[in-house]
N, C-alpha and C positions, 0 to 999 in steps of 0.2 A: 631439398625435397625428402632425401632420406629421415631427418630430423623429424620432419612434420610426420611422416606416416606412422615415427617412433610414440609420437608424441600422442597419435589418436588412437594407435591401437594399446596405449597404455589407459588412455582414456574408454575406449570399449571395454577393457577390462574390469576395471573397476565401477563404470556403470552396471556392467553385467551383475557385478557380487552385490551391489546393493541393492539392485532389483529382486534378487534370490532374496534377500531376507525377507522380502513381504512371504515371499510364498513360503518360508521358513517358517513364519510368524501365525501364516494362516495354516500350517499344518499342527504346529502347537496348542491351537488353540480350538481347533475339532477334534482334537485329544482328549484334551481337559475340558471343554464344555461346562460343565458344572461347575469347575473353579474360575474358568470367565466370567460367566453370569456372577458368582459370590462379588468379586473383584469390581466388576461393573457396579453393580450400585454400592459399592465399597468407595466406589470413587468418586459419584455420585456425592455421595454424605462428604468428602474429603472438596470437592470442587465448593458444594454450596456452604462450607466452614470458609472458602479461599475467597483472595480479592476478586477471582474472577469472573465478574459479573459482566452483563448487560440490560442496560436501562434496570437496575437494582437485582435484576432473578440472575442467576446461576450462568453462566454461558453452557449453549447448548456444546455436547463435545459427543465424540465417536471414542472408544477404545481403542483406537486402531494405530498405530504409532506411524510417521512417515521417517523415511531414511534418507539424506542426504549424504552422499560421501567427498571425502577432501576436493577429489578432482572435478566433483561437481559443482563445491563453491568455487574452483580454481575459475571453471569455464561461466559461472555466475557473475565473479567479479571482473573477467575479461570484457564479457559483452556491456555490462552495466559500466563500466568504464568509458567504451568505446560510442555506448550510447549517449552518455555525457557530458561526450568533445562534440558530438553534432548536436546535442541540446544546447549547449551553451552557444554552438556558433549562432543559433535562433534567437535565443536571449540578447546575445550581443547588437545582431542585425535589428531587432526590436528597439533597442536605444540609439541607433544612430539614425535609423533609416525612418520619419516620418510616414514614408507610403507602404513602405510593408507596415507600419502599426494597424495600416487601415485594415488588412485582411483580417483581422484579428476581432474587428469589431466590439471593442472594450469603450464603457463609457468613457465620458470627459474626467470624472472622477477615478476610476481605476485604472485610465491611463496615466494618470498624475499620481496617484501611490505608486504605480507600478516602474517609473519614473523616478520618485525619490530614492537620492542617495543613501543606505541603510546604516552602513557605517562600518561593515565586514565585511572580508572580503568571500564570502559562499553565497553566491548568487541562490541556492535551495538548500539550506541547514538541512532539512531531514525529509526524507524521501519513501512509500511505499511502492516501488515497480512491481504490481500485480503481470506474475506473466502465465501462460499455457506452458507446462513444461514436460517431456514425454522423457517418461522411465527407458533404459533399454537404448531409445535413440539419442538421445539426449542434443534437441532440436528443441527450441520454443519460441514464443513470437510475444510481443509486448500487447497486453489485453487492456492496462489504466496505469496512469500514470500520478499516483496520489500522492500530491507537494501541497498537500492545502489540510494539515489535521489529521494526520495520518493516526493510526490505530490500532492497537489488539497485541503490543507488548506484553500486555499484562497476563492475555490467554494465553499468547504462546507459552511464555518463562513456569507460572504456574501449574498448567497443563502435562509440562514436561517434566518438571518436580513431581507434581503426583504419582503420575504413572511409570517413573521410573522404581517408584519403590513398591513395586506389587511384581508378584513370580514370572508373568508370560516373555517379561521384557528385562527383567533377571536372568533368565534360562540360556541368555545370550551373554552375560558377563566370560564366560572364560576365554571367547574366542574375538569377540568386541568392548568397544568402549564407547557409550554414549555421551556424549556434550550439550547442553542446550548453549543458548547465546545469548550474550550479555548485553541485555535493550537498554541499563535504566544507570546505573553507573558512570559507563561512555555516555548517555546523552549529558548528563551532568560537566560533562569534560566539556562537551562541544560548547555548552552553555557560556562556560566559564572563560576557553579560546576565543569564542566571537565578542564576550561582553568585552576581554581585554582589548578587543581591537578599537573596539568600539569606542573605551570610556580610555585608553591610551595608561594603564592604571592597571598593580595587580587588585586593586579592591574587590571583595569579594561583594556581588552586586544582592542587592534585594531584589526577590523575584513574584511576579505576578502569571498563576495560570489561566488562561482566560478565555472563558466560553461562554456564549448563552443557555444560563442555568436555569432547569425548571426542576425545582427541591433539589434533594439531596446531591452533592456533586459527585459526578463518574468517581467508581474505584478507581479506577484507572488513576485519575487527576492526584487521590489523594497517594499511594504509591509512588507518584514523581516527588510530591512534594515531602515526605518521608525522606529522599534521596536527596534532596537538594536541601533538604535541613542540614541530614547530619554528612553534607560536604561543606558546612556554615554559611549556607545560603539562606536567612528568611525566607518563608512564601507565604504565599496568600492564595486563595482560589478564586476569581472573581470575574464576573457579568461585566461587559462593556458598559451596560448603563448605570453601575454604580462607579465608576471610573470621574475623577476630576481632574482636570489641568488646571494647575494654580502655579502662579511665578515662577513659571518653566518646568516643572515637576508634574507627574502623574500622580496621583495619591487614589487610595481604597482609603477612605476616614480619612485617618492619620499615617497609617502604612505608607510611605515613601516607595515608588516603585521605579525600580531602576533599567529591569528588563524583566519583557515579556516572554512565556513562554505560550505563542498561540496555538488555540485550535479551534477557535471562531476561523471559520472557514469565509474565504473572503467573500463570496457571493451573499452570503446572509449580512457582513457588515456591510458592505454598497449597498442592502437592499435597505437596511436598518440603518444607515447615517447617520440618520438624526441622534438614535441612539446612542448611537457610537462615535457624536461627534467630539466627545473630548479624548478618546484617543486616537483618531483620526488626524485632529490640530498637534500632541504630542507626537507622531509619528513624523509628521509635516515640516511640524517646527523643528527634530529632532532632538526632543528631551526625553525622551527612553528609544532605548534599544528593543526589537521585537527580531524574537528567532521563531519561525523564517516570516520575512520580511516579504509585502506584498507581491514584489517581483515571481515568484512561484508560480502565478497565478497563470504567465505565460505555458507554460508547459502540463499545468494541471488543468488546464479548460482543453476536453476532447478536439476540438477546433486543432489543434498543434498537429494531429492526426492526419487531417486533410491536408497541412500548410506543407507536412513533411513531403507527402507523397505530390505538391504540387512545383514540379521542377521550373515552372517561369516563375513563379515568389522566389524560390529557395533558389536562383542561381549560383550564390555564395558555397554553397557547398558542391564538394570536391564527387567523383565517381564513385570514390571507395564507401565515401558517407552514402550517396544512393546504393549501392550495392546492398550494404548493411542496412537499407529503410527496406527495402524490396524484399531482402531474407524476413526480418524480425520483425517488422509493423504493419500490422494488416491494412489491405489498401483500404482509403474513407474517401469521402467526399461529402462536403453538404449538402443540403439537402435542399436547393432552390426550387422559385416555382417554375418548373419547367415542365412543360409536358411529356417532351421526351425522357426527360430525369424521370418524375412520377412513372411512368409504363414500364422505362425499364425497370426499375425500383420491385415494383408490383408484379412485376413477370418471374424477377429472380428471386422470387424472396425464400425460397428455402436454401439459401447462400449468402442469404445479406442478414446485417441487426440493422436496429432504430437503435441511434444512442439522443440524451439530449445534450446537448454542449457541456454543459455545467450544472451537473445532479451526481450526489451522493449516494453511495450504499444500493447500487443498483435500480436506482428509483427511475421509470421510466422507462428503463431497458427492454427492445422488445428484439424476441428472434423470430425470422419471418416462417420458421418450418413447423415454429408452435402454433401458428396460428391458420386459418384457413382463408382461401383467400381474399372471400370478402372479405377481412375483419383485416386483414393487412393493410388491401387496399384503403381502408377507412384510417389505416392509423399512419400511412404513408399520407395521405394529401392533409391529414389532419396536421402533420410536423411540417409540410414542405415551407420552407419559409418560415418556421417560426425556430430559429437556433437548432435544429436536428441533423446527425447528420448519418450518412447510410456506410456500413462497413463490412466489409468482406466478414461471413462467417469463417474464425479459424474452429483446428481439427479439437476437441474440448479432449484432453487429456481424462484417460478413465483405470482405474484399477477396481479391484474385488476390495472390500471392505469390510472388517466385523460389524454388523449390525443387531443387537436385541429387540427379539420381539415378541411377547406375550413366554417369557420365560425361556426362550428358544433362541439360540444365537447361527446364525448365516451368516456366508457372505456375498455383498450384492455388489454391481458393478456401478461404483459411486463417479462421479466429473468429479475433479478437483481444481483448484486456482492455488497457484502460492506464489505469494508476496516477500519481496524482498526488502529487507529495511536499508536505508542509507542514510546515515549521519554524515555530516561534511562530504558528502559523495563517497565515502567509503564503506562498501559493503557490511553491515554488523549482526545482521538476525535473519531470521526467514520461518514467513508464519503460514499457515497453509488452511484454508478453507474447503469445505466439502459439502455434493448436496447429488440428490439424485436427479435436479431439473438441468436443465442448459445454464442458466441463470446461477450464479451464486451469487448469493447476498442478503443481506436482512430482510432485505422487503420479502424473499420465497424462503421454503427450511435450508438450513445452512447451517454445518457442523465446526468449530473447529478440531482439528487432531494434533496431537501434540507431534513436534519436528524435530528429530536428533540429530548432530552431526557426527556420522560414523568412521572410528580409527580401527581396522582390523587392528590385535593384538598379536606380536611378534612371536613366533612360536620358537621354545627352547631347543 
């Protein structure tokens, strides 16, 4: 016991000093005023020269720097660990258990991808755990869980380059050391690990990245493929429906494609089969390798939410695993036609969200305190029954922010989300979104900030 109490007030410590640098950050920089603003649209010009875009424009960003410190990815990658072992006991009981597949309600088709053998052994190659996470208490609760296409390597890494080489976040070199994290190298590695299992062979495989493309393809895509050239991987960027299976083989034209690197999100290729019927039968048949492998889809359809917190499905797991659902995963339920379900729904709703099972980028999301309560009650019986499901509102994580405005810089009290990346389940980045609604995400304004990880420097 002694241990443990050593263990967390060293952890209140240094939660506490990387808290202090925001308020560090925002005292330096209502100093300078005027060299913020310069600096700001100084970086502006530096972001829209960078790869990092969306849908082709600029990604929207904040000046505003977020601080991670060691102890905070220590207790990052504890929880996400610990989260892991009771995700995969789900996964597991999924493939043995016929009648729990049923809660699940996956077609005939995605339950048979989701089913095939992939041919390595990481049930979720690469992972975004979006969580709530509170500065100072350093408490948070699991908000999405994105195993299907995950995103915004590119913002973070970029973002953090930028803005490291401007004064406000200089001013801190003598006493810190900031790091960003390394998204695009490591996933290269995973790539390379899971092909060898895969093709039993160090050959170094041809690689395909593959989304539904309308014009130009993501920065994003072409930065992977940048990386996976010059580790001697061809690649190709390529649309499911110019995809062909011929004599066992995937091919783009002539391109031989050996493994996929997806981010066609599974819900759009089930919906578009047809499309996507010749890598659908290559996956099947098992003539390419795809990182990550349908299987995902378990744990990345909000549904996983409900199943967690529903203790007669999940008998298999132990106390300790409910304990840990109870702390970190906000209670869900779906959202059947029930009348009683409906009233309560409707009665609580500045405590509940609408999520829909399986939608991206916040599409859909509603929280019931933004709305009134007609308009709840209308979007509650409109979802009951149709995949929705209702979840306890958690506490939204909030700090003071630089924000520019008409030449004028403040700071406002901005919600943030940050996202954790996981390659082979192991912890490697952490990207952070911001926005003044409840909501974060593309579908409302949504900033990202760039996120360091912080080493006090030893004093002589």
């Amino acid at each position: 016991m002694g241990a443990r109490n050593k263990v967390e007030r060293r952890e209140g410590e240094v939660l506490l000093e990387t808290h202090r640098l925001f308020e560090i950050f925002k005292e330096r920089t209502l100093k300078n005023k005027k060299r913020y603003i310069q600096e700001y649209y100084d970086i502006i010009k530096e972001v829209g020269k960078s790869p990092a875009k969306y849908k082709g424009k600029p990604v929207e960003f904040l000046y505003q720097p977020m601080f991670i410190g060691k102890e905070e990815i220590r207790r990052f990658e504890s929880l996400t660990k610990e989260f892991i072992i009771i995700l995969k006991k789900v996964i597991n009981q999924y493939l043995v258990d016929s009648e729990f597949r049923k809660a699940f309600c996956f077609s005939p088709l995605l339950e048979k991808l989701i089913l095939k053998e992939f041919g390595y052994n990481v049930q979720v190659p690469m992972a975004r755990f979006d969580i709530f996470y509170h500065y100072g208490k350093g408490n948070f609760q699991f908000c999405e869980l994105n195993a299907d296409g995950s995103s915004g390597m590119v913002e973070q890494r970029e973002l953090a380059r930028i803005v490291k080489e401007y004064s406000l976040l200089k001013s801190f070199n003598d006493k810190f050391e900031f790091g960003d994290f390394e998204l695009f190298d490591s996933w290269a590695s995973v790539i390379r690990e899971n092909y060898k299992v895969f093709s039993g062979s160090d050959e170094k495989p041809q690689i395909a990245i593959v989304d539904w493309l309308d014009g130009e393809a993501p920065s994003e895509f072409m930065e992977f493929k940048k990386v996976f050239e010059k580790a001697g991987m061809k690649t190709v960027i390529a649309d499911p429906k110019q995809l062909k299976h011929i004599g066992g083989k995937l091919y783009l034209g002539e391109f031989r494609i050996d493994c996929i690197y997806r981010r066609a999100v599974t819900a759009d290729i089930v919906e578009r089969a047809d499309e996507a019927k010749e890598l659908i039968k290559a996956y099947l048949d098992g003539d390419v390798c795809i990182i990550g492998a349908f299987r995902s889809q378990i744990i990345h359809n909000k549904i996983i939410f409900a199943i967690l917190h529903d203790e007669i499905k999940t008998k298999f797991l132990s106390e300790k695993d409910r304990d840990f659902i109870k702390k970190h995963v906000p209670h869900t339920i779906i959202l059947k036609e029930s009348d009683k379900l409906i009233e309560n729904a409707i009665k609580n709703k500045d405590i509940l969200v609408l999520k829909p099972m399986d939608k991206y980028a916040s599409k859909d999301v509603c929280i019931g305190k933004d709305y009134s309560f007609s308009e709840w009650a209308k979007l509650i019986r409109k979802g009951a029954g149709n995949d929705y499901l209702i979840q306890e509102l958690c506490e939204i994580p909030r700090l003071p922010m630089a924000i520019v405005n008409s030449e004028v810089v403040e700071f406002r009290e901005m919600n943030y989300i940050v996202g954790l990346f996981l390659y082979n389940e192991a912890l490697k980045g952490v990207y952070i979104r911001v926005g003044s609604q409840n909501i974060i995400g593309s579908v409302v304004e949504c900033f990202t900030v760039p996120c360091y990880l912080v080493k006090e420097l030893q004093k002589n």
